[in-house]
N, C-alpha and C positions, 0 to 999 in steps of 0.2 A: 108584849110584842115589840120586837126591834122598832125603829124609824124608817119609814120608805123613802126610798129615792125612786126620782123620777127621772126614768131612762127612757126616749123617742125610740119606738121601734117603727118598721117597716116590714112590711110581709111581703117576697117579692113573688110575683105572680107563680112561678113553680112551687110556691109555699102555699097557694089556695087548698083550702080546705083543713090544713094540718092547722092544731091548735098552736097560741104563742107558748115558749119556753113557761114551763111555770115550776112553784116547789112542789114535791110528792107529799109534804110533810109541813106540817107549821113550825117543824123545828128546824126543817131541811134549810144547808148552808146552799145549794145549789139547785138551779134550775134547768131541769131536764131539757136537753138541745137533742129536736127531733129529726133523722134522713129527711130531706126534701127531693127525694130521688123520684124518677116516674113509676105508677103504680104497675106491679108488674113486667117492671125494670130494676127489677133488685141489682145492688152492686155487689159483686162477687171477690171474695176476700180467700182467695188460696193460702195454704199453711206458709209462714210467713212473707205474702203480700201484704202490701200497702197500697191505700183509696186515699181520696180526698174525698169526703161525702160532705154534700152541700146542705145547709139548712135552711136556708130558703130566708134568714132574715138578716137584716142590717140595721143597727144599734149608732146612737149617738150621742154615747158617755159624758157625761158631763166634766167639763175638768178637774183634774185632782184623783180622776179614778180610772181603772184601771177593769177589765173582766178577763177572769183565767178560763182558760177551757182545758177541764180535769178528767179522766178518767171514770167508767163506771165500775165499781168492786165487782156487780154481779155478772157484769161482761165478761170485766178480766178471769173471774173465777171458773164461772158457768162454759165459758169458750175461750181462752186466751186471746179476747182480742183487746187491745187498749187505744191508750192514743199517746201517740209516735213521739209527738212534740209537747207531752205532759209534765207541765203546763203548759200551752200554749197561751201567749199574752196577747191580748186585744187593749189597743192605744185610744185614750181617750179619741184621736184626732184623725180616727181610722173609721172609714165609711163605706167598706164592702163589705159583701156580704162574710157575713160569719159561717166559715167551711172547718172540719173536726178531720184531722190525719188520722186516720185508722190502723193498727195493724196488728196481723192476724197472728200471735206466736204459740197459737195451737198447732193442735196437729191435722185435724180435719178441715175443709173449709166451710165457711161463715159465709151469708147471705145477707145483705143489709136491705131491708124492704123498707117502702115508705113507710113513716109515723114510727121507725123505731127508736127508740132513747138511744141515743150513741155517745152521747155526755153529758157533764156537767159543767154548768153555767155560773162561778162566782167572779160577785160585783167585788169590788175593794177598793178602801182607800190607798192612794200612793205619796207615797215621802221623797222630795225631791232633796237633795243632798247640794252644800256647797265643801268641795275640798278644800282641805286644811293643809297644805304638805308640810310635814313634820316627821327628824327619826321618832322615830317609835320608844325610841329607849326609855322615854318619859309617861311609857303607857305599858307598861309590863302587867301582865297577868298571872297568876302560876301554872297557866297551862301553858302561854309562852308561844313558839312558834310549834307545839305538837301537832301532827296534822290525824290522815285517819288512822283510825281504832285508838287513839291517845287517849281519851277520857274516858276508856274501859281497864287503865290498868289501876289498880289501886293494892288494897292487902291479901284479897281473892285472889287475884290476876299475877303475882308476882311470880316469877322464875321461882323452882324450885330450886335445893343445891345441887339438884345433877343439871341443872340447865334444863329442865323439860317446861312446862306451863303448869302453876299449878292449880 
């Protein structure tokens, strides 16, 4: 089993009742982050609207680390709904409540009731960077400045002789 860290949470009173974020899994990288909407006040997600669903808790990272708020597969798959700003980064030194942007790029519309999973919760460590300013010419790669789809051309991928893809 990994190493725990210990992260201060907070339950804020519209979060009564609903369990804290936990993993599904002992293998699981993240921690299901539940609606903390009122019961039988579902938030209503029309084919591509957008929510901001609250979760009802507030987190105080320890320094050095960082929590992303990710997407769930079986949401995206099962309904088209994701989250808007995925990743969404939470700042060690950030101390509101933790809220998940939704949105709906299905075709019907989605209903978010209380205690539903609407994301995932990963902890991480973060690398602070000091800059270097330097050309670059001293730091060549063979990829170079390629940008997208670049490290998909190889012997497969080459132009045929008539110029088509081959």
């Amino acid at each position: 089993m990994a190493e725990q860290l210990s992260v201060a949470i907070e339950r804020l009173p519209h979060a009564a009742g609903l369990p804290l974020p936990a993993y599904a899994t002992e293998g699981a990288a993240g921690l299901d982050l539940l609606a903390a909407v009122p019961e039988g006040e579902p938030v209503q997600l029309g084919a591509g609207e957008r929510a901001l669903v609250p979760t009802g808790i507030r987190l105080a990272l320890p320094p050095g680390y960082e929590a992303q708020v990710r997407p769930r597969s079986g949401l995206a798959l099962r309904h088209g709904v994701t989250v808007l700003n995925g990743p969404g980064t939470i700042d060690a030194d950030y101390r509101g409540e933790i809220a998940v942007i939704l949105i709906n790029l299905g075709n019907v519309p989605y209903a978010v009731s209380r205690g539903a999973r609407v994301a995932q919760l990963v902890v991480a460590p973060v690398t602070r960077i000091a800059w270097n300013e330097t050309p670059l010419a001293e730091h060549r790669t063979s990829r170079g400045a390629g940008g997208f789809g670049s490290t998909g051309h190889g012997a497969a991928h080459e132009p045929d002789r008539k110029g088509g893809e081959g």
